[in-house]
KOLPA-216197 format. One record per residue: x, y, z of N, C-alpha, C in turn. Coordinates in steps of 0.2 Angstrom, whole numbers, padded with zeros to 4 digits, always signed. Each point is the difference from the previous one (the first is absolute). Layout:
[node [X,Y,Z],[X,Y,Z],[X,Y,Z]],
...
end
This chain:
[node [-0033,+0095,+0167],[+0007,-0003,-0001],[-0001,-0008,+0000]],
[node [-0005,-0002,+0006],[+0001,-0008,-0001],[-0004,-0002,-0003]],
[node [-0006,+0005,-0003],[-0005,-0004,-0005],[+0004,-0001,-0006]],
[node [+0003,+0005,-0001],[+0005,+0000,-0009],[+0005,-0005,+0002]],
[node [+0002,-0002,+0005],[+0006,-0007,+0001],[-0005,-0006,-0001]],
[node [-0006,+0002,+0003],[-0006,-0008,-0003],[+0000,+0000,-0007]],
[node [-0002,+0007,-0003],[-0001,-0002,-0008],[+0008,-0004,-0003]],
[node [+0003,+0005,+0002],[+0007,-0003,-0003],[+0001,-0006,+0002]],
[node [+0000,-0001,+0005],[+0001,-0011,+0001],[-0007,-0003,-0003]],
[node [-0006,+0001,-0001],[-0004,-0001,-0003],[+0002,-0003,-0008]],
[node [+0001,+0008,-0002],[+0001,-0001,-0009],[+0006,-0005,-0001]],
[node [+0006,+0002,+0003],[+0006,-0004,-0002],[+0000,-0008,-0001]],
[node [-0004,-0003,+0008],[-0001,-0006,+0000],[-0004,-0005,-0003]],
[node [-0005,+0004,-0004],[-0005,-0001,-0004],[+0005,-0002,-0006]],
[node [+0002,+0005,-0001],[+0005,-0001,-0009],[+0004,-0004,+0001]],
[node [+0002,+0001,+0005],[+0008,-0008,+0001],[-0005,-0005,+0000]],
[node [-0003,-0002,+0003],[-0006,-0006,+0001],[+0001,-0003,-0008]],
[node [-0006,+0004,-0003],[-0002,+0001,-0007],[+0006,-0001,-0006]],
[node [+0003,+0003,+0001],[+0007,+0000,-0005],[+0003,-0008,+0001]],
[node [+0001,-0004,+0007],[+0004,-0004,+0000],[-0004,-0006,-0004]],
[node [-0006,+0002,+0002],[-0004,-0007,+0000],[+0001,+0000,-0008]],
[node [-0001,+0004,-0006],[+0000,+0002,-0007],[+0005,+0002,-0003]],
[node [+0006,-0001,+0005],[+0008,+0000,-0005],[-0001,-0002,-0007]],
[node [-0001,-0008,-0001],[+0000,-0005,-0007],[-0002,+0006,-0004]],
[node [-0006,+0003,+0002],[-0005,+0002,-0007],[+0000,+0008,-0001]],
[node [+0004,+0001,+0004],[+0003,+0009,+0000],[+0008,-0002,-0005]],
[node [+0004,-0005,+0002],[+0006,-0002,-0004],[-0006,-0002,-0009]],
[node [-0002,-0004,+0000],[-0005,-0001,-0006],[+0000,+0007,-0004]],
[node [-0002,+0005,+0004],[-0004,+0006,-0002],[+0004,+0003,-0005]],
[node [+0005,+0000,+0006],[+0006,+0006,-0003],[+0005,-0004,-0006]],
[node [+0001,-0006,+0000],[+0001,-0005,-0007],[-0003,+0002,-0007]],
[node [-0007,+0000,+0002],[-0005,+0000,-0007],[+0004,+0008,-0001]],
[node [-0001,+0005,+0003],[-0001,+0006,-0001],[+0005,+0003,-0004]],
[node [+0007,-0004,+0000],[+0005,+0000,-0004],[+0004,-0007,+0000]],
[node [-0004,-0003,-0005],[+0003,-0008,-0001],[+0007,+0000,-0006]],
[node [+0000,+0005,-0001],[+0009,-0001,-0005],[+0007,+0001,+0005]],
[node [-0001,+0000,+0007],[+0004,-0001,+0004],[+0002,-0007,+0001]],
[node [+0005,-0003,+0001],[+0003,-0007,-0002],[-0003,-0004,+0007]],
[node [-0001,-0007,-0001],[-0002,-0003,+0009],[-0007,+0003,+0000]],
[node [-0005,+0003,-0004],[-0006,+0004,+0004],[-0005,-0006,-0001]],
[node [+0002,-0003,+0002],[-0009,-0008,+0003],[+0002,-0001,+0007]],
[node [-0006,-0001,+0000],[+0002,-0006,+0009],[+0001,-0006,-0001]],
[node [+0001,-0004,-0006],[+0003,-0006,+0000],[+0008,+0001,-0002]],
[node [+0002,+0008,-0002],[+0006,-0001,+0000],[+0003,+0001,+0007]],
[node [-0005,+0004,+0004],[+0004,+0000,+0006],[+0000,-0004,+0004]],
[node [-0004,-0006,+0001],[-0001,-0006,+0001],[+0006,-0003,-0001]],
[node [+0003,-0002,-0007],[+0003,-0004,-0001],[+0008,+0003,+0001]],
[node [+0001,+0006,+0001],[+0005,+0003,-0001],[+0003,+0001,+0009]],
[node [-0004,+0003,+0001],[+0001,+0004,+0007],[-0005,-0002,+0006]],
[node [-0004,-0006,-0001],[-0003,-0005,+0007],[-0009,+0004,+0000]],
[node [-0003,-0003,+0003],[-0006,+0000,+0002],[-0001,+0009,+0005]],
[node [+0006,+0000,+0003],[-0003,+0003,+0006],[+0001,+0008,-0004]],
[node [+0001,+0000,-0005],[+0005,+0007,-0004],[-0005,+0003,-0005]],
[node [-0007,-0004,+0002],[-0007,+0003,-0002],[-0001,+0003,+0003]],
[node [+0004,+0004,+0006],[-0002,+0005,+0004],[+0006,+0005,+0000]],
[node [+0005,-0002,-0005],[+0005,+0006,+0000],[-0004,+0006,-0002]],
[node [+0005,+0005,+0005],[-0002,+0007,+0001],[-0007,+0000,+0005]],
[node [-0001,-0006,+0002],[-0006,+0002,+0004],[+0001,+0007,+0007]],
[node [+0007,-0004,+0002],[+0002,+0004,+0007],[+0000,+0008,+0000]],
[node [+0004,+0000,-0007],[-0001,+0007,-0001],[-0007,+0003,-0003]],
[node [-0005,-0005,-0002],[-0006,+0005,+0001],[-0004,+0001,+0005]],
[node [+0002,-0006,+0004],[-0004,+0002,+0006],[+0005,+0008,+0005]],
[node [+0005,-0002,-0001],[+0003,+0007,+0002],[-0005,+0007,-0002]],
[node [+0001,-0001,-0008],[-0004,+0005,-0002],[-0007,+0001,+0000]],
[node [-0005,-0006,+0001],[-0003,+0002,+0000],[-0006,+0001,+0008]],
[node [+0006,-0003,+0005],[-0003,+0002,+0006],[+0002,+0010,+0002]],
[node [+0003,+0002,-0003],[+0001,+0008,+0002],[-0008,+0003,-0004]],
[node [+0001,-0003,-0006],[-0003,+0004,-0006],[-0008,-0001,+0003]],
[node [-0001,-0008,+0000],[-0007,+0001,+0004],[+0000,+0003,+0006]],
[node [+0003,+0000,+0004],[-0002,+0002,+0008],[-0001,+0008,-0002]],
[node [+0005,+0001,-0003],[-0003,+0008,-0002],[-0004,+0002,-0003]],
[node [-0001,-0002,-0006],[-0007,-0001,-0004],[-0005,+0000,+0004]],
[node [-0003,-0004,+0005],[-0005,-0001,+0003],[+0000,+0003,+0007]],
[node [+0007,+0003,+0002],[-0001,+0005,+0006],[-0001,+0006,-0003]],
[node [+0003,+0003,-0005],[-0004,+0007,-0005],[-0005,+0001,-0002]],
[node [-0003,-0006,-0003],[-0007,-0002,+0001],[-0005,+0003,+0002]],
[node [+0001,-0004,+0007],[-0003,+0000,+0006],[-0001,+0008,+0003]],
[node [+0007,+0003,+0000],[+0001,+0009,+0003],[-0003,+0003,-0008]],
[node [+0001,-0001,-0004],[-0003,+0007,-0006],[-0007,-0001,-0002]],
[node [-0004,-0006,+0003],[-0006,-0002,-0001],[-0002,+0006,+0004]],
[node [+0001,+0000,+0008],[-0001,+0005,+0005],[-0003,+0008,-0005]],
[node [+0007,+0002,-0002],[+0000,+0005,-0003],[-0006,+0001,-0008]],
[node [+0001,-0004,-0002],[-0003,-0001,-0008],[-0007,+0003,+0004]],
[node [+0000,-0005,+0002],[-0009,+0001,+0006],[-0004,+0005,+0001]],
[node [+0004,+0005,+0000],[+0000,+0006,+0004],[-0003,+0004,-0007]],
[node [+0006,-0002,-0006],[+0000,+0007,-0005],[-0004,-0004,-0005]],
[node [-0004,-0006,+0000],[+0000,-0004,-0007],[-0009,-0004,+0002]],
[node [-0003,+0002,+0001],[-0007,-0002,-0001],[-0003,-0008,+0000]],
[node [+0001,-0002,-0008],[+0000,-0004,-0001],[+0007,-0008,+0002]],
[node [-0003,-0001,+0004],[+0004,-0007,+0004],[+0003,-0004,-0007]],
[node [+0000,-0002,-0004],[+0003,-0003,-0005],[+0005,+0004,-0002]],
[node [-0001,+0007,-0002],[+0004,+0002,-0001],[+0006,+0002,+0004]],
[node [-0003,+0004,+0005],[+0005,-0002,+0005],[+0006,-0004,+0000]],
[node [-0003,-0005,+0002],[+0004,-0007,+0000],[+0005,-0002,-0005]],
[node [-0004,+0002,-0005],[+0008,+0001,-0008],[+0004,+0004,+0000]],
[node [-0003,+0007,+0002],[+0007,+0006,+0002],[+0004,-0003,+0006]],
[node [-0003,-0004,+0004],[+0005,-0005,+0007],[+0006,-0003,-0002]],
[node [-0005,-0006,-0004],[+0005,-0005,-0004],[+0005,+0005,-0004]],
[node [-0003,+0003,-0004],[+0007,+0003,-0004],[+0006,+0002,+0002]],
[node [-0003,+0005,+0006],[+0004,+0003,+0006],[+0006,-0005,+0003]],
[node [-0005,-0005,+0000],[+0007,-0006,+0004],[+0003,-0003,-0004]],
[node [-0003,-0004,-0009],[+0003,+0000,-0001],[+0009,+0001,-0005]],
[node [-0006,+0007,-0002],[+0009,+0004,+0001],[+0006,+0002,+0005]],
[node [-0002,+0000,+0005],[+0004,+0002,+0006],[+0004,-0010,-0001]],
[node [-0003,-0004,+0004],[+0003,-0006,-0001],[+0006,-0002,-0007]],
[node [-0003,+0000,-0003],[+0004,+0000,-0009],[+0007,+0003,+0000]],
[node [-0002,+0006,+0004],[+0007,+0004,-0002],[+0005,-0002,+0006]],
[node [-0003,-0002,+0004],[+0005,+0000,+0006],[+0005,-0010,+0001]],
[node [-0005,-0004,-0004],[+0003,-0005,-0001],[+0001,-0004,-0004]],
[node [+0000,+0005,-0006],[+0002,-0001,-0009],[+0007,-0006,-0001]],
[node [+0004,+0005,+0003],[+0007,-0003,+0000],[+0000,-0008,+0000]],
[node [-0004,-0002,+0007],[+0000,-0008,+0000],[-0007,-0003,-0006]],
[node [-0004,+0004,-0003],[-0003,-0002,-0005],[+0005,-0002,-0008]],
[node [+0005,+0003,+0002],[+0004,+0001,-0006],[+0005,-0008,+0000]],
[node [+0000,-0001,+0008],[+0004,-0005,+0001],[-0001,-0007,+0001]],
[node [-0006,+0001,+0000],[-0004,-0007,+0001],[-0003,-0004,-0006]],
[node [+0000,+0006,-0005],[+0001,+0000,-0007],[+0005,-0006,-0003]],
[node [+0004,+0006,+0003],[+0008,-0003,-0005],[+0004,-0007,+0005]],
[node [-0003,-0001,+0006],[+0001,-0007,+0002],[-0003,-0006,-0003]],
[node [-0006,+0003,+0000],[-0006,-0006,-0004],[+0003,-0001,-0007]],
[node [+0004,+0003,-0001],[+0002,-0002,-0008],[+0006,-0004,-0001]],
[node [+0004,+0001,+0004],[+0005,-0004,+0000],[+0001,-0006,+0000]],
[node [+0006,-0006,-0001],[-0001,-0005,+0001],[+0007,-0003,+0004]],
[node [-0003,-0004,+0004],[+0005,+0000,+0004],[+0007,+0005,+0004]],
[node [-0003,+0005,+0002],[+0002,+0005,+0003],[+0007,+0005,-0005]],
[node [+0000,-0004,-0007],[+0003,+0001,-0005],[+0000,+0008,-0002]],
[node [-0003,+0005,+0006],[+0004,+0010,-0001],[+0000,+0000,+0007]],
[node [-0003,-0002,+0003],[-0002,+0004,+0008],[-0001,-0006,+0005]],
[node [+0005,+0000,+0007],[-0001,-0005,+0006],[-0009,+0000,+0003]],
[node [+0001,+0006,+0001],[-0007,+0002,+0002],[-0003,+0007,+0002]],
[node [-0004,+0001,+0003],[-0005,+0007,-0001],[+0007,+0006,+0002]],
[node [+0005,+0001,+0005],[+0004,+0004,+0001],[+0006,+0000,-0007]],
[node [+0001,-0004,+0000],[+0004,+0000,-0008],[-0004,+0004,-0005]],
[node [-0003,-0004,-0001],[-0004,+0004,-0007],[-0002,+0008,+0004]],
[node [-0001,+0002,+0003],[+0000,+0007,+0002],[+0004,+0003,+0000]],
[node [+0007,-0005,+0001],[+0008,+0005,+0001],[+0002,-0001,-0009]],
[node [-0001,-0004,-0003],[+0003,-0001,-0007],[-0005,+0005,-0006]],
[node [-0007,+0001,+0003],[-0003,+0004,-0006],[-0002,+0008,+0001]],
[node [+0003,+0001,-0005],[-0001,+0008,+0001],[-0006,+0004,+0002]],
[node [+0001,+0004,+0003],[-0006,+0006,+0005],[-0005,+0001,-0006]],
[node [+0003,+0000,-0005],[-0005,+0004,-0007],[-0005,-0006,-0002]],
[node [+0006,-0007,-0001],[-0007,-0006,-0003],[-0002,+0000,+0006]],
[node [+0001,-0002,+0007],[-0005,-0001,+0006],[-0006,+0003,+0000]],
[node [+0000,+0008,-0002],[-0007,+0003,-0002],[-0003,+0002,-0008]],
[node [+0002,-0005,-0005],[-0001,+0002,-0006],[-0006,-0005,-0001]],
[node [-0004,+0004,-0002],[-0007,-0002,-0001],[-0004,+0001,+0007]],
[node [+0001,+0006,+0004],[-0002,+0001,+0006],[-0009,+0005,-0002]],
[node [+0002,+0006,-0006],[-0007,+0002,-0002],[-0006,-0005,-0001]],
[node [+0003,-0005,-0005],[-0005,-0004,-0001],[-0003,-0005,+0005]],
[node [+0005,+0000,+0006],[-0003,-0004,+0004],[-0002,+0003,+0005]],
[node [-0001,+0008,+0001],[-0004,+0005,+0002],[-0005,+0001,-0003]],
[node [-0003,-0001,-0008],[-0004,-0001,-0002],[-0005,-0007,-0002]],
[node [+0004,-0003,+0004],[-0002,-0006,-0001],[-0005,-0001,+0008]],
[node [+0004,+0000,+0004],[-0002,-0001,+0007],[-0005,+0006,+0003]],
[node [+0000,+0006,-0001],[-0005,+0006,+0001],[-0006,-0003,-0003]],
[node [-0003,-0001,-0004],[-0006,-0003,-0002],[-0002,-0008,+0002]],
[node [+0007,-0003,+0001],[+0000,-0007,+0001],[-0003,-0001,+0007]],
[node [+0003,+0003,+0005],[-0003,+0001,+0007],[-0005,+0002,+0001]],
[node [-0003,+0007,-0004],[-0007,+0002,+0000],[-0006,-0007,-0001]],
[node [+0001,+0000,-0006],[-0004,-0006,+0000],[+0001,-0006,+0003]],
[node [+0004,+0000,+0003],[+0001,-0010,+0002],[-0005,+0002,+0008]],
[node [+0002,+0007,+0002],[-0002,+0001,+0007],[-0006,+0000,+0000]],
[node [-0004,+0004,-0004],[-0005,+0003,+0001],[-0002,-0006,-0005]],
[node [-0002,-0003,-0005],[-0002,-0006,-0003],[+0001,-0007,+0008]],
[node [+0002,+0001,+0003],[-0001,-0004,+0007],[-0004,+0000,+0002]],
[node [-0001,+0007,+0003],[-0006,+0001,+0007],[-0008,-0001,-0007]],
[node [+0001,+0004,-0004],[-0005,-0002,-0005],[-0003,-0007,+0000]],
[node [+0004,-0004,-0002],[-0002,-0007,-0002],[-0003,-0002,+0008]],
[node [+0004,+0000,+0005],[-0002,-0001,+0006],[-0004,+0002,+0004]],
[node [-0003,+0006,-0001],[-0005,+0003,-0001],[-0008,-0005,-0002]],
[node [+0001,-0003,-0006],[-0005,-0001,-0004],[+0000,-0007,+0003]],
[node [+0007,-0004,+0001],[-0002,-0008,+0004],[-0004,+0001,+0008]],
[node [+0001,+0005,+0003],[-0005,+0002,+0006],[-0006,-0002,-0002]],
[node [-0003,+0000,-0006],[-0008,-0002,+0001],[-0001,-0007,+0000]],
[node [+0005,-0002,-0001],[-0002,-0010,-0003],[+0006,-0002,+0007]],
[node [-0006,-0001,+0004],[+0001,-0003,+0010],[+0003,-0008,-0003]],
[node [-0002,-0003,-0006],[+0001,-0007,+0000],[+0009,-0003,+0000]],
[node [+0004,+0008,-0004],[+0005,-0003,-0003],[+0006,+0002,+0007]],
[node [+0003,-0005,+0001],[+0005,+0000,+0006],[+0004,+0009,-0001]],
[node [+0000,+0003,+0007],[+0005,+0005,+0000],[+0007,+0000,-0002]],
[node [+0001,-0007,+0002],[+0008,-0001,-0003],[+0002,-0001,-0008]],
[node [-0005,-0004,-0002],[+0000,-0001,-0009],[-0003,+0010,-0003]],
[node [-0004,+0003,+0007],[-0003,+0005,-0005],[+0006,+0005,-0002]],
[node [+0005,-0002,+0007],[+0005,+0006,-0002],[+0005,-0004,-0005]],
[node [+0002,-0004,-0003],[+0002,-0006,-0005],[-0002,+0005,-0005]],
[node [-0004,-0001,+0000],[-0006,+0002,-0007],[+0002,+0006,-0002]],
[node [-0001,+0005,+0003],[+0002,+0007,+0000],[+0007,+0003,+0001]],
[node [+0002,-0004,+0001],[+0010,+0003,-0001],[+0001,-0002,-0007]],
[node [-0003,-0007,-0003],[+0003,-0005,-0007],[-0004,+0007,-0003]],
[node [-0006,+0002,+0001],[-0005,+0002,-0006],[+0004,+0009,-0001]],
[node [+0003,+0003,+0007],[+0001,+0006,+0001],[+0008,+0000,-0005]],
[node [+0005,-0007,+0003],[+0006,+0001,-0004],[-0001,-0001,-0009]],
[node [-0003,-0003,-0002],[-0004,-0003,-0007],[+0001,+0006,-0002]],
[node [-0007,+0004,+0003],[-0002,+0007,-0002],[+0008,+0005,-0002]],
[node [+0002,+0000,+0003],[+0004,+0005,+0002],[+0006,-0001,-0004]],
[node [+0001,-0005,-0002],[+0009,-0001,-0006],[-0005,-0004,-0005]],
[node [-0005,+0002,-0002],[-0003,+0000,-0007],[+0002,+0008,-0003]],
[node [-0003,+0003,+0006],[-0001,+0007,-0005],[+0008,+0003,+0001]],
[node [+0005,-0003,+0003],[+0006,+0005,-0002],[+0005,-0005,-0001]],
[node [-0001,-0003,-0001],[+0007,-0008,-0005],[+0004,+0004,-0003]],
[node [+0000,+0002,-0004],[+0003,+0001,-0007],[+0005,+0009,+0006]],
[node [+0000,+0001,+0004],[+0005,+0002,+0006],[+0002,-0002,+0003]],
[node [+0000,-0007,+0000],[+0003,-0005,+0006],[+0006,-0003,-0007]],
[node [-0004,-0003,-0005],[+0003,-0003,-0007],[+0007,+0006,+0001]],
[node [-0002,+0006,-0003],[+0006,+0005,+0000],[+0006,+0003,+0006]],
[node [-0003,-0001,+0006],[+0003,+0000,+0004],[+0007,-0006,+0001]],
[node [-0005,-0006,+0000],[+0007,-0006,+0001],[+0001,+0000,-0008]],
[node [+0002,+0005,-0006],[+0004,+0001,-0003],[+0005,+0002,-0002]],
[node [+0001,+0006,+0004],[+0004,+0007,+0003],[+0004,-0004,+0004]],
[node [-0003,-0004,+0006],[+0005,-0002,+0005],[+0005,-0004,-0001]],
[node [-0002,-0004,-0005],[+0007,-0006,-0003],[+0004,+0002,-0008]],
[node [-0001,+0007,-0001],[+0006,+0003,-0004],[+0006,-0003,+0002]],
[node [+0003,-0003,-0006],[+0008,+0000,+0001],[+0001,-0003,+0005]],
[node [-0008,-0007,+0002],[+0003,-0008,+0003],[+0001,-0004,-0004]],
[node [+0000,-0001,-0007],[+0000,-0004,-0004],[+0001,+0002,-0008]],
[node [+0003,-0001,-0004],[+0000,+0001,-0009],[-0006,+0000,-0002]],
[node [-0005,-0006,+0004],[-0006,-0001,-0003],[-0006,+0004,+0001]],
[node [+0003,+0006,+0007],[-0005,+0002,-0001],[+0000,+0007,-0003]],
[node [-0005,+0003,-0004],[-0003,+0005,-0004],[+0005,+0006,+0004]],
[node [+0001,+0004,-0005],[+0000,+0007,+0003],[+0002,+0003,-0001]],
[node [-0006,+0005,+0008],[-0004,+0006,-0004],[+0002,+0007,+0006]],
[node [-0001,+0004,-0005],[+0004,+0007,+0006],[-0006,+0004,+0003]],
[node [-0004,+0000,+0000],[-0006,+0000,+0005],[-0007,-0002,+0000]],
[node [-0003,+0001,+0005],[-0005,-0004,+0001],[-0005,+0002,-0008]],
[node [-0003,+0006,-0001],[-0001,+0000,-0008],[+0004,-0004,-0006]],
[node [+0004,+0002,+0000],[+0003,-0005,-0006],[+0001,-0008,+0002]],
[node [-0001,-0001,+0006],[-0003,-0009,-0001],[-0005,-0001,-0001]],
[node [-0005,+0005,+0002],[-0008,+0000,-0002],[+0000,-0002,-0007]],
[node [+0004,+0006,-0004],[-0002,+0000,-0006],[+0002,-0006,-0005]],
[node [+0007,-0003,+0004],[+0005,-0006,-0003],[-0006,-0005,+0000]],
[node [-0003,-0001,+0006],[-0004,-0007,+0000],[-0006,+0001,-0004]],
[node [-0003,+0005,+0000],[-0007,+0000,-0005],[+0007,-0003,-0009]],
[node [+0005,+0004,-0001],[-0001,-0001,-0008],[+0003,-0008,+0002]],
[node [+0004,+0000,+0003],[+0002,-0008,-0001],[-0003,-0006,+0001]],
[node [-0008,+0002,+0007],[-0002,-0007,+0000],[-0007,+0003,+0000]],
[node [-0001,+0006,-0002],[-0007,+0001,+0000],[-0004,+0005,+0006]],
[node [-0004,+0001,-0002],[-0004,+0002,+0011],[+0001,-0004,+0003]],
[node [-0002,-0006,-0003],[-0001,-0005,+0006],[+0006,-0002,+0004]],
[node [+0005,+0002,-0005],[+0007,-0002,+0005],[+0001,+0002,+0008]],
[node [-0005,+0007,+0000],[-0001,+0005,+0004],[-0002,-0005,+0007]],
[node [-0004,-0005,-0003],[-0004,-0006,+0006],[+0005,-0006,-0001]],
[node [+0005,+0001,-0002],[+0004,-0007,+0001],[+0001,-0004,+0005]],
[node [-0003,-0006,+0003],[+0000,-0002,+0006],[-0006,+0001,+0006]],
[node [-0003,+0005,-0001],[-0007,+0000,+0001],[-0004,-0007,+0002]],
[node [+0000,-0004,-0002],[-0004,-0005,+0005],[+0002,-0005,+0003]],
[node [+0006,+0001,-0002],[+0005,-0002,+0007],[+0001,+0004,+0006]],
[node [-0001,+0006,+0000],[-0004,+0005,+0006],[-0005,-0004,+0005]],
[node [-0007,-0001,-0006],[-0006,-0004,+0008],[+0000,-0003,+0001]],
[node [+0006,-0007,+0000],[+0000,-0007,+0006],[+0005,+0003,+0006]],
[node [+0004,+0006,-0003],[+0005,+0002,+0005],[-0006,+0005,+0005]],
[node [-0002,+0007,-0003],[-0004,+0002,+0002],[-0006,-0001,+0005]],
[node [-0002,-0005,-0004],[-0006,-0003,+0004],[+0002,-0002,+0009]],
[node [+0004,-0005,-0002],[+0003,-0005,+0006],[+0004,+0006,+0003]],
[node [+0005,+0003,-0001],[+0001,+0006,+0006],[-0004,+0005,+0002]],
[node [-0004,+0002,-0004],[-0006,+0004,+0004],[-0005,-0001,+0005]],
[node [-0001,-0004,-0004],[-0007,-0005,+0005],[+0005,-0001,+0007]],
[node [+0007,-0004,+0000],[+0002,-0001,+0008],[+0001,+0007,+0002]],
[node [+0004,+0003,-0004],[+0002,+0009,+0005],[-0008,+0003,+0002]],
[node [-0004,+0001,-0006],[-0005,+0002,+0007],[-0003,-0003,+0003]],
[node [+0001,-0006,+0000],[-0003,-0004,+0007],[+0002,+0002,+0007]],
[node [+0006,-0002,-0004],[+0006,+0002,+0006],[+0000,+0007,+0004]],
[node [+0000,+0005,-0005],[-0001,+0005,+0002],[-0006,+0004,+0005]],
[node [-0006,-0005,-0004],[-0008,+0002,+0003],[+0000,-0003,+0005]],
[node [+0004,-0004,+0000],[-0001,-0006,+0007],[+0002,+0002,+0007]],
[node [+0007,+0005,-0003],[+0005,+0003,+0006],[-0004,+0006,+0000]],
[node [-0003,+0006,-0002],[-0004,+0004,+0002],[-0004,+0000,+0004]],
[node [-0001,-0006,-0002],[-0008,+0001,+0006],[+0002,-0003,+0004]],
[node [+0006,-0006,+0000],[+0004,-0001,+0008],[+0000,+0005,+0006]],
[node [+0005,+0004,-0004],[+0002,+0007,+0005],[-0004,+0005,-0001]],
[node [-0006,+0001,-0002],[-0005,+0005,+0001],[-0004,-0003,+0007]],
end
């Protein structure tokens, strides 16, 4: 029990770390991703709503993303145990782990994915005061609408990101020259990169479900298929990558700090 109370304060304070430092460019992210929603630039919210309102919806992702990692990375840690046992092969292993946690996390702290969403779209608090409001004003059904996708998004996304971690990590062990602390940098940026390359186009979909029926302007679609489909005829495959490289300045920069952070507190209290 007190080692899985370590991983949990391990993973969560890792993500809040990471998240706060890279509010601007997760608000950026989520802009491009759906830019026909009104106000979606940072110079609009700059000029509209102040400097510090680059980080709206921050508090609410740190809410959600300290449960979601702490769990993530305490289920981890206990299904790797188990994987170990039935699963031979150590890489694999470790993807069965990651998937394990990140589906268990996803499902359990969706809701506030949903609302971190719909705050960051806002302007000037113009639907919702803040993270409790918008929980009591939006219906149980949007809170979880687009929850498969984000259960298919996240069960592979986790696999990879975790086990594309110790991998890369792995390989900077033989170059003694490059600082530990830049190595573990290196290896969160290169694991996060890795990991919302190959499943975008479920993150793209997901935060498109969530914000049904926030706005006229946006699209819509009655389920996660049929947005699939809507965006290939309307804006192509590519649509499917909408916002995509606006992902790796975000990506890069919160990975590299969460697993620093993360690697760092590990081997504190190991």
């Amino acid at each position: 029990m007190e080692e899985t109370f370590k991983h949990l304060l391990i993973g969560g304070s890792a993500a809040c770390i990471a998240r706060t430092s890279c509010a601007p460019l997760e608000l950026f992210r989520l802009q491009r991703q759906n830019p026909y929603i009104p106000n979606a630039t940072l110079n609009s919210v700059i000029q509209k709503e102040g400097f510090r309102h680059l980080w709206k919806g921050n508090l609410t992702n740190c809410i959600r993303a300290f449960p979601q990692f702490a769990i993530t990375w305490a289920v981890f840690q206990n299904s790797k145990k188990y994987t170990d046992q039935y699963i031979e092969n150590s890489t694999i292993s470790k993807l069965a782990a990651g998937g394990i946690a990140g589906g268990i996390s996803q499902a359990i702290i969706y809701p506030l994915e949903t609302t971190k969403t719909l705050l960051s779209y806002q302007t000037k608090k113009s639907k919702y005061s803040g993270v409790l409001d918008c929980l009591r004003k939006t219906p149980n059904r949007q809170l979880y609408r687009g929850l498969s996708v984000g259960l298919a998004m996240h069960i592979p996304w986790n696999s990879i990101q975790l086990t594309s971690f110790s991998y890369f990590k792995d390989k900077l062990d033989n170059y003694s020259y490059i600082s530990p602390y830049v190595g573990k940098m290196l290896c969160g940026a290169a694991a996060g990169v890795t990991s919302i390359t190959m499943v975008y186009p479920t993150d793209l979909i997901r935060r498109r479900m969530q914000i049904q029926g926030f706005d006229p302007s946006v699209p819509k679609y009655n389920t996660p298929t049929h947005a699939v489909k809507s965006i290939i005829k309307t804006e192509g495959f590519k649509g499917l990558y909408k916002g995509l490289w606006t992902n790796y300045p975000k990506t890069l920069a919160t990975f590299s700090i969460q697993y620093l952070v993360l690697d760092t507190l590990n081997s504190h209290f190991k």
